[in-house]
PAGU-122969 format. One line per 4 residues: number of its first residue (from 1); their letters; for each residue x, y, z of C-alpha. Coordinates in steps of 0.25 Angstrom, whole numbers. Example, Ala and Ser with C-alpha at 12.3 -4.5 7.8 and 13.67 -1.06 7.14 Angstrom:
BEGIN
1	AS	49:-18:31  55:-4:29
//
This chain:
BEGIN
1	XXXX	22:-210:-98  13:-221:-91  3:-219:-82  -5:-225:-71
5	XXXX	-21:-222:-69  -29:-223:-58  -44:-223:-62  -55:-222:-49
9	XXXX	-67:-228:-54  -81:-224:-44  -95:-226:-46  -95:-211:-41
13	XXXX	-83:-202:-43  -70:-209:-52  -54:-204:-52  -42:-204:-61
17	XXXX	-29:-203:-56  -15:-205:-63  -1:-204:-66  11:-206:-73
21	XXXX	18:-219:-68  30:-211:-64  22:-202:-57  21:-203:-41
25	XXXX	6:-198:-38  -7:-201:-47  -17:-187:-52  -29:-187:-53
29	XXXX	-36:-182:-64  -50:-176:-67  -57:-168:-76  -60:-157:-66
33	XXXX	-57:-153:-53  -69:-159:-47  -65:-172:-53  -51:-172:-48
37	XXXX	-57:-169:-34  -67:-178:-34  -66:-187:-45  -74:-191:-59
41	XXXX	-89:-191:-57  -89:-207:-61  -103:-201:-70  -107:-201:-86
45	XXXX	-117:-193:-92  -122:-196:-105  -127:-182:-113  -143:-185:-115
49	XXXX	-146:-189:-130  -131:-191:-134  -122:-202:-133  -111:-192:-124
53	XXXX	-105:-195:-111  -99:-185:-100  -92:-191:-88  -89:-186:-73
57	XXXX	-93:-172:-71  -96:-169:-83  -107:-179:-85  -113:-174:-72
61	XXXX	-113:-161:-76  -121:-166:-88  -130:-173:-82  -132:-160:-72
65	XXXX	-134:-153:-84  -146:-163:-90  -139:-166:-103  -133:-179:-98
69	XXXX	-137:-191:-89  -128:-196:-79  -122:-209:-77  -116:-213:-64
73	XXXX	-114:-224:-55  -106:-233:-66  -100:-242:-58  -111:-246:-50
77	XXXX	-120:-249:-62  -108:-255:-70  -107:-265:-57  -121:-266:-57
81	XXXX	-121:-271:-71  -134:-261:-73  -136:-254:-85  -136:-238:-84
85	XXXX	-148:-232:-94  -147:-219:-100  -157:-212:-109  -162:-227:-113
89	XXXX	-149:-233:-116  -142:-243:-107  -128:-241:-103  -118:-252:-97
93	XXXX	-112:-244:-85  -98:-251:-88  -98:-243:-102  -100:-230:-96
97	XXXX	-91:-233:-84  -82:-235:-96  -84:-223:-103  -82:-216:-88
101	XXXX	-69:-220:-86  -64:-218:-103  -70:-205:-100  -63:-201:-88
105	XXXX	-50:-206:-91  -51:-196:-103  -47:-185:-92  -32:-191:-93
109	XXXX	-31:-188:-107  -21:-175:-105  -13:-183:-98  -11:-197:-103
113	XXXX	-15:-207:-112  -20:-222:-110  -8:-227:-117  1:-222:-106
117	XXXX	-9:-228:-94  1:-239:-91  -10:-243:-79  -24:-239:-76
121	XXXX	-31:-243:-64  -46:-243:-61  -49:-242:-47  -63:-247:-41
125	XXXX	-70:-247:-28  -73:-262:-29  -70:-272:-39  -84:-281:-37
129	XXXX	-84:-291:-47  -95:-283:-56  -85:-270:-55  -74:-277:-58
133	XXXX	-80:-282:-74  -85:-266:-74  -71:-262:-70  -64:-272:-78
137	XXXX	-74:-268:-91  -68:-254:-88  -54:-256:-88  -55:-263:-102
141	XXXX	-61:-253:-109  -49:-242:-104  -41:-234:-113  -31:-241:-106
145	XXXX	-27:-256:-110  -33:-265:-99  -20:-273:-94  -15:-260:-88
149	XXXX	-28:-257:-80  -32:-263:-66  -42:-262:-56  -43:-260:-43
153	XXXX	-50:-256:-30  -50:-245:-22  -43:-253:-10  -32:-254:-20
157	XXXX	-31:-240:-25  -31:-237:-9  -19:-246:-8  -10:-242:-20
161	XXXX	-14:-228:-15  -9:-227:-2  5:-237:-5  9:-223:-13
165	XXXX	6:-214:-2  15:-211:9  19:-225:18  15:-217:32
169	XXXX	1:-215:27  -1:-231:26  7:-235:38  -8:-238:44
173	XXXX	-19:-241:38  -28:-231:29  -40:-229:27  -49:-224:15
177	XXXX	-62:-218:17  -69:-216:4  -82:-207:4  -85:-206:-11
181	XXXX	-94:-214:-15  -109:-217:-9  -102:-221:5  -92:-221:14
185	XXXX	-80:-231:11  -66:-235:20  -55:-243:15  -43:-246:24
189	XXXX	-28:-249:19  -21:-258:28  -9:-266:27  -4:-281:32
193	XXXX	9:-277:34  12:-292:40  13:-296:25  23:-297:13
197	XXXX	20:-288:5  11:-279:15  -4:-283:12  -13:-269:11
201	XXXX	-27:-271:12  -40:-260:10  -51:-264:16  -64:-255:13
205	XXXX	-77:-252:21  -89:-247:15  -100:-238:25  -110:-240:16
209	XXXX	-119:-229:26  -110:-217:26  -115:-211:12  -108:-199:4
213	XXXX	-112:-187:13  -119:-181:0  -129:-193:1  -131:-194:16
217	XXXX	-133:-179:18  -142:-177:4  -150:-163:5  -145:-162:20
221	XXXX	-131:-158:18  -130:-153:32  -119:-150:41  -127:-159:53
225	XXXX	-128:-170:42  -113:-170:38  -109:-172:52  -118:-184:55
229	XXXX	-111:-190:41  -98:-184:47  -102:-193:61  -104:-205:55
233	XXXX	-93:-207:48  -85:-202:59  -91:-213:68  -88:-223:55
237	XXXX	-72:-217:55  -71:-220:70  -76:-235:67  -66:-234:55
241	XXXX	-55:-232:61  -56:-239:75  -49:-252:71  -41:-246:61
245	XXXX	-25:-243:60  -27:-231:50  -17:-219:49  -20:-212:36
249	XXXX	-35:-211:30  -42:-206:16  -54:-199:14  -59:-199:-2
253	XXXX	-72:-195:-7  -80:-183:-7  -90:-189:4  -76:-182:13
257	XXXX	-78:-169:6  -87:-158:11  -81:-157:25  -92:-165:33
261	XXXX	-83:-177:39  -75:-168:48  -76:-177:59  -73:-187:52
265	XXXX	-61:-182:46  -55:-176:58  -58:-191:66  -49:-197:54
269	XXXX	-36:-188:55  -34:-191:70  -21:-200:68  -24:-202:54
273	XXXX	-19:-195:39  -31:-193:31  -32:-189:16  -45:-185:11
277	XXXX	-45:-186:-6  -50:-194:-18  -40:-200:-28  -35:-211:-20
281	XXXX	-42:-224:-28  -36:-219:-41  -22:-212:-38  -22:-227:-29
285	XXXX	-25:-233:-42  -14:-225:-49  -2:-229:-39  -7:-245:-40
289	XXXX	-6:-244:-55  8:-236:-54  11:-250:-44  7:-259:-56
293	XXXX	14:-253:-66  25:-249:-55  28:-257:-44  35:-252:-32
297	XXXX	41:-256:-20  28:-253:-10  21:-265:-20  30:-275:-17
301	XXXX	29:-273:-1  11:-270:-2  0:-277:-9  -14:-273:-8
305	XXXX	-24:-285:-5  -39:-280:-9  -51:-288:-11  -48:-289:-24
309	XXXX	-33:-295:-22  -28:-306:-23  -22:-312:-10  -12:-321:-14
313	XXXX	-2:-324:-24  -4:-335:-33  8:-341:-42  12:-354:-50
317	XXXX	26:-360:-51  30:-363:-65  44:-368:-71  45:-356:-80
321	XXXX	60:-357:-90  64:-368:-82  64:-362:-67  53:-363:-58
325	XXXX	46:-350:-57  32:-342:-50  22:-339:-59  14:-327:-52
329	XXXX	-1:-331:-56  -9:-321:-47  -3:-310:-39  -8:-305:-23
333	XXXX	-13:-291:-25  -20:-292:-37  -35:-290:-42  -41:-303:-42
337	XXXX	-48:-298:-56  -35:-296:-63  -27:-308:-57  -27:-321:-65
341	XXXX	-16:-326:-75  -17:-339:-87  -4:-347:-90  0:-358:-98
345	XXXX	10:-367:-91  15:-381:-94  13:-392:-82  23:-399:-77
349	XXXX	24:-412:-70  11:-410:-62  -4:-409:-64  -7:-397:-55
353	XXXX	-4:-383:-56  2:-377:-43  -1:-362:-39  6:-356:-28
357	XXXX	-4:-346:-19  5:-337:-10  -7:-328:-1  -2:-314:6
361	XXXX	-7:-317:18  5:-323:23  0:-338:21  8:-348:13
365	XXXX	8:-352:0  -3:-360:-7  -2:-369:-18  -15:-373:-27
369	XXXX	-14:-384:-36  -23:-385:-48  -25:-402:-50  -25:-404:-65
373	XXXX	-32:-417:-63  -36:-424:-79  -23:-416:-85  -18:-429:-94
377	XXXX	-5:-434:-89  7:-428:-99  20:-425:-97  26:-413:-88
381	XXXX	27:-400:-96  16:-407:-108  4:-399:-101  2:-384:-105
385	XXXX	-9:-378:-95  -17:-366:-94  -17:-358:-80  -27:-350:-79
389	XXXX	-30:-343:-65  -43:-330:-62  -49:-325:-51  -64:-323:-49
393	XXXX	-61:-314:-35  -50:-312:-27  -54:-325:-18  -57:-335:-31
397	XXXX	-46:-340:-43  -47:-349:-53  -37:-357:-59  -39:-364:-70
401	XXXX	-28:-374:-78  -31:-380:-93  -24:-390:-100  -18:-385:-111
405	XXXX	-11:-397:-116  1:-396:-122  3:-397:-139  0:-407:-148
409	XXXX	6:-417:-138  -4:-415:-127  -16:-408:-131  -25:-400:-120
413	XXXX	-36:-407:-114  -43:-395:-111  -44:-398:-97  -45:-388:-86
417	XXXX	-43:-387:-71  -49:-376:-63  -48:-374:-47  -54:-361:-40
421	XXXX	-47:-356:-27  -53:-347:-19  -47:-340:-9  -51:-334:5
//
């Protein structure tokens, strides 16, 4: 049997979800009930005086205990590129994170092997450039061989999620209110259905002032000071919503537990569906890698366009066995971080290599030449190049072409070209 992992990686609290390929709906495992509701305490301890490690739970429990020190927080140090000091020794946050995750993914043991992982994917809130390395560093050091890993953001996981739930709750747009981390974050799904294939986009807001309850009550865990929190993000909904075509709407985190937004909450279902829970990100991650590995008939019609996407196809055409042929070199809808592509191909009667940029907004097709200005004048097919095309962000490629000459005959020259494009 193959199977597909969702992993939920959080600064606070992470998730695993899973299932067998064949398999229609993702679980969610946990090495307690707590866990499973909530999710994995994203926490090490490490036992005082001894070179032993505990993770989620149980390392707090340790800690509580006085036997342990507790580690959190490692994402925001790993992105930091801090250092994280225990007991006199200096720890890189990228190696425990590491450990973390190793560790974590241990609670699947009864139930698969990484040998029948046939995709893994690591969902993240963002993808800054310091994240991604940390990220990147991660998924190289997984039990599970690197090719069949990907990352994502949680816009992504938000999309691939709701393409596998019922059609009726995505007819308008959703909305995503996320209260589980230090503040309150929104993320709406919508759709451009005036293209071919239909665009989706999430676009996420951050309210930066509306802190966990926990924190903005403290010691005054009053019921006059959860309605005051209950107002204000009442008043924040209202603005929400007001130029917004939304039908169905998510609560996740446990900042919506406890039963002190009821004003809120009963403000949201007038004319909407809402779902309040916790697993969306990784079972999300879980239905995009069963789309890799799988692709159905609803990938063909809808592409997801995050900030991290590219926006446009990008292609050669080459003569390959005789017959003129497209040569896809970059694909629209894929992370900028992972796109990219080296081929060798042989020149023919010209001195510039064509690519074909096709954007999916609508607009025609561009065509960007790279001038190979110095190459020495040979005959048609005597010139043997090396293309080589990367992306430094979603707005920035390079392409890169070098002379590899062409046998004894017509040795290289060494000579590159390079030209940066960058897009709007």
């Amino acid at each position: 049997m193959k199977y597909i992992l969702g992993y939920d990686l959080n600064d606070s609290m992470s998730q695993i979800s899973y299932f067998e390929l064949n398999e229609s709906v993702p679980e969610t495992v946990a090495g307690s009930e707590e866990e499973e509701r909530l999710g994995i305490p994203t926490v090490l301890s490490k036992r005082k005086g001894v070179a032993q490690w505990e993770f989620g739970n149980a390392a707090i429990k340790a800690a509580e205990k006085g036997t342990a020190t507790l580690v959190d927080q490692l994402l925001s140090f790993a992105s930091a590129g801090a250092r994280i000091e225990i007991e006199g020794e200096a720890y890189d946050p990228t190696d425990l994170l590491i450990l973390f995750v190793r560790r974590s993914l241990n609670l699947l043991s009864m139930v698969l092997t990484p040998a029948e992982v046939e995709c893994m994917i690591i969902t993240v809130a963002s993808l800054e450039e310091k994240l991604v390395d940390v990220v990147e560093k991660i998924a190289n050091a997984m039990p599970v061989p690197r090719e069949k890993i990907i990352i994502q953001t949680y816009e992504e996981s938000i999309f691939y999620y709701m393409l596998h739930q019922p059609s009726d709750l995505w007819e308008r747009d959703v909305s995503v209110f996320d209260y589980s981390g230090p503040y309150l974050k929104a993320y709406e799904l919508w759709m451009n259905k005036g293209t071919t294939p239909i665009v989706a986009f999430v676009d996420r807001t951050d309210f930066r002032e509306i802190k966990m309850p926990k924190y903005m009550m403290k010691e005054e865990e009053s019921m006059e000071k959860a309605d005051r929190i209950d107002e204000l993000v009442l008043q924040l909904a209202h603005d929400y919503f007001s130029d917004k075509n939304v039908g169905t709407v998510f609560l996740l985190g446990e900042g919506f537990e406890g039963g002190w937004c009821n004003k809120t909450l009963k403000f949201m279902c007038m004319g909407k569906r809402v779902f309040q829970g916790r697993n969306m990100y990784s079972k999300g991650a879980c239905y995009c890698g069963k789309d890799k590995t799988k692709p159905c008939e609803l990938n063909k019609e809808y592409v997801f366009l995050g900030p991290d996407k590219l926006k446009f196809n990008l292609g050669l055409n080459m003569v390959v066995a005789g017959e003129e042929e497209y040569i896809a070199v970059a694909d629209a809808g894929e992370n900028w971080y992972d796109s990219g592509i080296t081929y060798d191909v042989v020149l023919g009667n010209t001195k510039t290599v064509p690519f074909i940029m096709t954007p999916l907004d609508g607009k025609g097709a561009e065509n960007i030449e790279v001038d190979l200005t110095g190459l020495p004048d040979r005959p048609a097919k005597a010139s043997r190049l090396r293309i080589d095309v990367s992306f430094e962000s979603e707005r920035r490629m390079k392409i890169e072409v070098q002379d590899m000459g062409f046998g004894e005959f017509f040795p290289s020259t060494g000579k590159k070209w390079e030209k940066i494009i960058e897009f709007q």
